[in-house]
C-alpha positions, 0 to 999 in steps of 0.5 A, a space after each residue: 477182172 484181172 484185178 479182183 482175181 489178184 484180191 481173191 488169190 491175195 486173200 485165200 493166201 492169208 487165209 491159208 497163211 492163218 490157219 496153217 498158223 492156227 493148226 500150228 499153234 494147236 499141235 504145239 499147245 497139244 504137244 506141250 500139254 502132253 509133255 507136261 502131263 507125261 512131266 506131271 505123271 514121271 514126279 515123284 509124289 509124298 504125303 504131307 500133313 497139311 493145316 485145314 485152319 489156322 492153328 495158334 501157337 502152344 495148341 495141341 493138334 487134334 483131328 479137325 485141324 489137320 489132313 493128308 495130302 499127296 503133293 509132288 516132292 518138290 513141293 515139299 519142305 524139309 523135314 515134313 510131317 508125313 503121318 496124321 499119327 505124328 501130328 496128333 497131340 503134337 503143341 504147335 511152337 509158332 503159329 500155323 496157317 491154313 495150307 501150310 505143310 506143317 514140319 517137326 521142329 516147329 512141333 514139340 511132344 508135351 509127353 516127351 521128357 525131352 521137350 523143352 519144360 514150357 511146352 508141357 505146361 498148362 497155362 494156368 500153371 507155374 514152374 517151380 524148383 524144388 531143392 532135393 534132398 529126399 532119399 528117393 532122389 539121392 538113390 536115382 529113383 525119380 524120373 521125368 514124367 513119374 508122379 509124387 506126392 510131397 510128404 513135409 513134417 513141421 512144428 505147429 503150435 496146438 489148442 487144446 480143449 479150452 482153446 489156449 494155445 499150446 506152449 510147446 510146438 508140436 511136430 506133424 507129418 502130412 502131405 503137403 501136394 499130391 499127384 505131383 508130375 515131375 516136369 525135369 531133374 537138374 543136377 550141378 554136377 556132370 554125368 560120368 560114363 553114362 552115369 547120371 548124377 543124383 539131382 540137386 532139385 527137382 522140376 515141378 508144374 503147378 498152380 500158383 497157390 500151390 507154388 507158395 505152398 511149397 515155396 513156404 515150406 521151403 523156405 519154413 526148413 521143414 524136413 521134405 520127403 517124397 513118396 513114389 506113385 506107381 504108374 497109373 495112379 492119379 487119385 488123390 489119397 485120403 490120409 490124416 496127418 500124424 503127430 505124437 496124439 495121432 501114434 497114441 490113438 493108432 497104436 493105442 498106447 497108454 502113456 501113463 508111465 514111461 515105455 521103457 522096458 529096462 525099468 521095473 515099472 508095470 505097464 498095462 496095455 490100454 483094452 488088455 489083460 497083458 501085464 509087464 512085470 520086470 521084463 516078464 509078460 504075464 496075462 492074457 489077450 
């Protein structure tokens, strides 16, 4: 009897010894729990843009790829992106993993003349450097991101009516390119008091085809000019090339006799009455 009662005492020790342990583990997970939720709530908290898929390198960014999400700042990369505004139209320079927290310098801005020029192509374009020795470029006039049209005037040998070919080349005027962007100015020379220098060529991003085109002409030495667009304006324009047969037909000059007001010669414009007669115009319209 005395034997069973020192079980039952024994046993009610460890039961009691348990389950103050027990009550004692619940108050510390309890309280722990709460500290890490008051801890939780005191952090500080900043919005990032984080990748919703996997994004591959030089990809602009678009809506779909990408979402905001509040994450505690510690948590946080240097230099995150925290505005989906910031990200949009963005090119990704490395690739991007879902999840990730996407940072600005592993993002360039194809609209921004400072960008490296690879990252504001296409990829079926090439780079190209054009020597430049156009007025418009001496002057300052040109910028990156302004659109061009490239005006050249060569020599081409002609056929006439039958077919043969002409002995003597004949010069034309045309536009060789249009609604060209200049991608970036290079200049040998170093700026001066803030002052930038006129630039010895000019970048430009095209199609292969058109990189020979251009790099013909060049190397043809053929007079270049550029025309300025105003902004906005990407058609392309509809114009004929102008050589001398061109002038005579646009100005409707007759070329019978020599233009050359000093002499005696009487000269009758082609369609009207007006005569000149040793300097003296006689006639009417």
């Amino acid at each position: 009897m005395k034997q069973r009662r020192g079980w039952l005492w024994l046993t009610s020790g460890i039961l009691l010894a348990l389950l103050a342990g027990l009550m004692t583990f619940q108050v510390v997970n309890e309280l722990a729990t709460a500290a890490s939720v008051a801890e939780q709530k005191d952090t500080a908290t900043v919005s990032v843009i984080v990748a919703v898929a996997d994004i591959a390198p030089f990809v602009a960014i678009n809506t779909g790829m990408v979402t905001l999400l509040d994450v505690p700042a510690t948590m946080a990369p240097k230099e995150y992106v925290a505005h989906i505004e910031d990200v949009i139209g963005k090119m990704t320079l490395a690739p991007v993993t879902l999840g990730e927290i996407l940072v600005t310098p592993r993002l360039a801005d194809p609209t921004d003349p400072n960008s490296p020029l690879l990252y504001t192509m296409r990829q079926d374009e090439v780079l190209v450097s054009m020597p430049m020795s156009a007025l418009a470029g001496q002057l300052g006039l040109l910028a990156v991101g302004q659109h061009i049209d490239i005006a050249y005037t060569g020599e081409f040998a002609y056929k006439d009516a039958n077919g043969n070919v002409a002995a003597a080349a004949s010069p034309t005027t045309f536009l060789s390119l249009q609604n060209l962007e200049i991608k970036g100015l290079m200049s040998r020379s170093l700026a001066k008091e803030g002052i930038s220098p006129a630039p010895d060529a000019i970048l430009l991003a095209v199609a292969p085809q058109e990189a020979l085109i251009l790099k013909f002409l060049v190397d043809a030495g053929a007079p270049m000019d550029i025309l300025l667009r105003s902004p906005g304006n990407n058609s392309l324009l509809a114009v004929a090339p102008v050589d001398e047969q061109f002038l005579i037909d646009y100005f409707r000059l007759d070329l019978d006799v020599p233009f050359n007001f000093a002499s005696r010669n009487t000269r009758i414009l082609e369609g009207e009455s007006l005569q000149i007669n040793d300097g003296a115009i006689t006639g009417e319209p």
